[in-house]
Backbone bond lengths (Angstrom), bond angles and torsions (degrees), N, CA, C in turn:
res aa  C-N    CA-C-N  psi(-1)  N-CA   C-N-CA  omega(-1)  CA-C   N-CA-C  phi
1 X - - - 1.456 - - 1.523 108.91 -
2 X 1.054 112.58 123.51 1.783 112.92 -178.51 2.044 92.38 -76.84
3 X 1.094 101.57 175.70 1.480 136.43 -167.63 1.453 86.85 -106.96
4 X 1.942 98.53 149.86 1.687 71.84 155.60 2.063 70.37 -176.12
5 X 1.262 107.91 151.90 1.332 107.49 -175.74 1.250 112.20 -87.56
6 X 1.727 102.67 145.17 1.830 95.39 -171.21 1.786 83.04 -102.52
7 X 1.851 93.01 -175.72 1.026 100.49 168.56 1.917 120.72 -143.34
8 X 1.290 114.87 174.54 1.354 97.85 177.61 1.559 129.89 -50.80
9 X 1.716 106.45 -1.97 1.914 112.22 -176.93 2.018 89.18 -76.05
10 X 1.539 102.15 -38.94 1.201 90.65 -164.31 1.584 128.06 -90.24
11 X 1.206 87.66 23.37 1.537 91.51 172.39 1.625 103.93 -115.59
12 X 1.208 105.01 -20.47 1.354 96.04 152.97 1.829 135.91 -70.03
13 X 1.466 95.50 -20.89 1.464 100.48 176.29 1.435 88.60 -87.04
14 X 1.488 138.58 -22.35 1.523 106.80 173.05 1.602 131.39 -87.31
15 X 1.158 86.74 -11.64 1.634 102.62 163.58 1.768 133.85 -54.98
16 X 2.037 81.08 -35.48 1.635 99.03 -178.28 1.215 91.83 -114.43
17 X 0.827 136.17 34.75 1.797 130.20 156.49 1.579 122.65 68.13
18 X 2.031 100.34 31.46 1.331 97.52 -151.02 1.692 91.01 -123.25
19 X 1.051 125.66 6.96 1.692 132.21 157.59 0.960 120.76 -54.02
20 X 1.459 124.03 115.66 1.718 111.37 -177.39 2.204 87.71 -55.68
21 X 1.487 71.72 172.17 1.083 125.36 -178.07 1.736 114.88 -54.13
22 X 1.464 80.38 -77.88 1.461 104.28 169.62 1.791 122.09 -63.27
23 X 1.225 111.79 -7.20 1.329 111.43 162.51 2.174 121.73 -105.34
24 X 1.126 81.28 -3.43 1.849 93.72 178.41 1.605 97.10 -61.19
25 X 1.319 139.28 -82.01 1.659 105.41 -159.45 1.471 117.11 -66.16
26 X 1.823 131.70 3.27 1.369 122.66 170.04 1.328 97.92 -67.58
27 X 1.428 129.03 -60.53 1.627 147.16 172.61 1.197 82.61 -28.11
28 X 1.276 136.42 -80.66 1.746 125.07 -140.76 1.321 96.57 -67.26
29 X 1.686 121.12 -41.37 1.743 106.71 -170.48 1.488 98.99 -52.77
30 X 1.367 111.83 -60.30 1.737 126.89 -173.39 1.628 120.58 -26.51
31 X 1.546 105.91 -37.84 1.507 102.11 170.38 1.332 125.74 -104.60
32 X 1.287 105.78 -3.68 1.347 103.72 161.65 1.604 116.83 -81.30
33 X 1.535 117.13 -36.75 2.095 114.91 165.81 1.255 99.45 -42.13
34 X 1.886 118.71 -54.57 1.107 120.04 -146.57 1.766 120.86 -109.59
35 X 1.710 99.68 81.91 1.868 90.38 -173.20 0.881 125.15 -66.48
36 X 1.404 128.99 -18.82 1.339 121.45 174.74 1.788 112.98 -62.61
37 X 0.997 100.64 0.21 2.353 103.46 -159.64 1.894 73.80 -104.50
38 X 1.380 121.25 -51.29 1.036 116.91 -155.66 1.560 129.24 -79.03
39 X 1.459 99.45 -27.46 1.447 113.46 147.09 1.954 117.21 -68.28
40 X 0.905 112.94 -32.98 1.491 105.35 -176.86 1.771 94.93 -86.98
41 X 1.277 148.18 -11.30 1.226 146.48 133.38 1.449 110.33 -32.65
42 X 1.333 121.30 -70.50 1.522 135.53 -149.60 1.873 91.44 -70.93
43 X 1.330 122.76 -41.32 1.423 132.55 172.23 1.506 103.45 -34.56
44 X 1.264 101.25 -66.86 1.469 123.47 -161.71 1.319 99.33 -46.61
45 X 1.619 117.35 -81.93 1.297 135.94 163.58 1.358 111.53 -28.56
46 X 1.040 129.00 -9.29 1.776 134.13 179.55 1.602 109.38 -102.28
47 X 1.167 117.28 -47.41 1.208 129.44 160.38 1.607 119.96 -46.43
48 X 1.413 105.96 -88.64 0.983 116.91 145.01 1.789 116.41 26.67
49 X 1.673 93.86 -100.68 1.520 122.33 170.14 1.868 119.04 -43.45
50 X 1.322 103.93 -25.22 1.225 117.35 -171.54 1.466 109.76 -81.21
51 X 1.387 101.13 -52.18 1.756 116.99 176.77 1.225 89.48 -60.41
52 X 1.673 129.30 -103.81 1.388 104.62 -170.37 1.541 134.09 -6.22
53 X 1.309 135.26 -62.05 1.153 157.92 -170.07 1.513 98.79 -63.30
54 X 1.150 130.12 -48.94 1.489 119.15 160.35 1.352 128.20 -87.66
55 X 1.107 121.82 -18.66 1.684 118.81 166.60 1.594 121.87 -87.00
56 X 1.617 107.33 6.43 1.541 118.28 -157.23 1.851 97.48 -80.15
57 X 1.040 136.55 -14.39 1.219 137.15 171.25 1.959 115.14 -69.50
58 X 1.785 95.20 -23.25 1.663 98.75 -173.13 1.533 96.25 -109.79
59 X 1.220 135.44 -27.00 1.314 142.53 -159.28 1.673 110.42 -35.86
60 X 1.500 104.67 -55.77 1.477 101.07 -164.40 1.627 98.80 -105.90
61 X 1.103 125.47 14.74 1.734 129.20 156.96 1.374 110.85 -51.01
62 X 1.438 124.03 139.09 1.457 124.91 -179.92 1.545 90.67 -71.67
63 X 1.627 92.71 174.48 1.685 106.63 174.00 1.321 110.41 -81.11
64 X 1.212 113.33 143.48 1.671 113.43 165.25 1.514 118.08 -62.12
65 X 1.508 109.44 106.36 1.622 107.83 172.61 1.552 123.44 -3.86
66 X 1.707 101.45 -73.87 1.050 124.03 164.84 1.506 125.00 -2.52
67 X 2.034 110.49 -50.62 1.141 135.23 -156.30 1.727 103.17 -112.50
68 X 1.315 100.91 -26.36 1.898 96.83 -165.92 1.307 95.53 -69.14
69 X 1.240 144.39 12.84 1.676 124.77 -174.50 1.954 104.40 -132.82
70 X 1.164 99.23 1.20 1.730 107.44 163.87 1.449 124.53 -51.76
């Protein structure tokens, strides 16, 4: 397996489920070398959880007419 440096795009594609596949356990070695990537991961994922957790009352509400043609 080559090495290869990730970056903060790609922890966003692993966040959204958009990392190949085939690069997910380099990513996992990658944040474990790198705590600073892996704490600013765990942020994300903290956030993240938070927004949900306060918008979860509107989440699955349709759009307001009003708004679907913006």
């Amino acid at each position: 397996m080559t090495r290869r440096d990730f970056s903060e795009r790609d922890i966003h594609m692993a966040l959204d489920g958009e990392l190949p596949v085939d690069e997910r356990v380099a990513y996992d070695a990658w944040l474990e070398a790198v705590p600073e990537m892996k704490a600013r991961r765990d942020r994300y994922v903290a956030d993240r959880a938070a927004l949900r957790a306060a918008f979860a009352g509107v989440l699955d509400e349709p759009v307001p007419v009003r708004l679907q043609n913006i």
